[in-house]
Wavefront OBJ file of the C-alpha trace (Angstrom):
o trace
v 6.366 -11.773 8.540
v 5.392 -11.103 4.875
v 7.302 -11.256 1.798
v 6.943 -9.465 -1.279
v 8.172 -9.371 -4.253
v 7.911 -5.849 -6.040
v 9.574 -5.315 -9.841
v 11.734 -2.033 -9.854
v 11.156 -0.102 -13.354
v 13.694 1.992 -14.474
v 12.378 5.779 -15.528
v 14.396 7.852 -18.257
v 16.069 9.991 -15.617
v 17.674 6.916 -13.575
v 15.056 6.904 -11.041
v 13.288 3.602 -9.912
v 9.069 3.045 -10.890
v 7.224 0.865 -8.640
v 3.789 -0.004 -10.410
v 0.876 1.279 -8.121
v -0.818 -1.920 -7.824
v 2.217 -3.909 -6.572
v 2.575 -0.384 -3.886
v -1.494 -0.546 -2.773
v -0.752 -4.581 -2.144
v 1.990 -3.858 -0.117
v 0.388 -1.865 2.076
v -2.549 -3.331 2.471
v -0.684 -6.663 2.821
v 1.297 -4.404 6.055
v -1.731 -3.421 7.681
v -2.991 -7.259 7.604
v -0.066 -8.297 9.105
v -0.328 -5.765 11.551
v -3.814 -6.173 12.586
v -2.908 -10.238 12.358
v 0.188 -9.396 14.857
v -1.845 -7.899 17.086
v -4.939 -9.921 17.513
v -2.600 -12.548 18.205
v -0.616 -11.289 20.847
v 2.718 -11.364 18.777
v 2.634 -7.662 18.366
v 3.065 -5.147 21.243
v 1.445 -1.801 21.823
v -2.006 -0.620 22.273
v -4.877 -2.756 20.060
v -6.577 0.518 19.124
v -3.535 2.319 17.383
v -2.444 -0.351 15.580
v -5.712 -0.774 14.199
v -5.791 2.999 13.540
v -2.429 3.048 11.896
v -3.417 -0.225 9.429
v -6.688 1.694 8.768
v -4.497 4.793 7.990
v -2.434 2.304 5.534
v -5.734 1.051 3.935
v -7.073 4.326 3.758
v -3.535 5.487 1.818
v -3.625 2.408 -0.487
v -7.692 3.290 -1.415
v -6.579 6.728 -2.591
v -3.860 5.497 -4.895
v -6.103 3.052 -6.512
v -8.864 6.261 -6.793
v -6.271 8.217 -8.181
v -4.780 5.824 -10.887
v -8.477 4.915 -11.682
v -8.616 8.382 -11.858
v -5.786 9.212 -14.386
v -6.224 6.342 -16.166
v -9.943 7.442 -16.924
v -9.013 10.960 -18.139
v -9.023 10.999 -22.165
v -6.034 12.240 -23.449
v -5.921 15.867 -24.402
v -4.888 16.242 -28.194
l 1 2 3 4 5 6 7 8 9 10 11 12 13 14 15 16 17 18 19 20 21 22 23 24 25 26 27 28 29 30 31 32 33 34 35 36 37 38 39 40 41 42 43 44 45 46 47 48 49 50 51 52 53 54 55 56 57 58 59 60 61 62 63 64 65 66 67 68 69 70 71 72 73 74 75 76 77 78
């Protein structure tokens, strides 16, 4: 079982930020421990959809970092 530690910002109308690197870890960290569970034997269910389900999870966590790249890349429009 994995355990993660994830800092909670505060946004200006009372809502809760995660930063996006901390959110790709954790799921890539998931689908490890998925894919770990399952190779040995502690997880139950078919081999092939838990492998498809941590690829969908690393797939997911590529596009976020893509995206912030992404934003993060765009100059600001004055």
């Amino acid at each position: 079982m994995i355990q993660v530690s994830i800092p909670l910002i505060p946004s200006g109308d009372g809502g809760l930020l995660i930063p996006a690197d901390h959110v790709t870890t954790l799921l890539r960290r998931v689908a490890e421990d998925w894919q770990g569970s399952s190779d040995s034997g502690e997880l139950t269910g078919d081999p092939q959809t838990v492998a498809d389900l941590a690829g969908v999870l690393t797939e997911l966590a590529d596009q976020i970092d893509v995206e912030c790249i992404g934003f993060a890349s765009t100059p600001e429009l004055e």
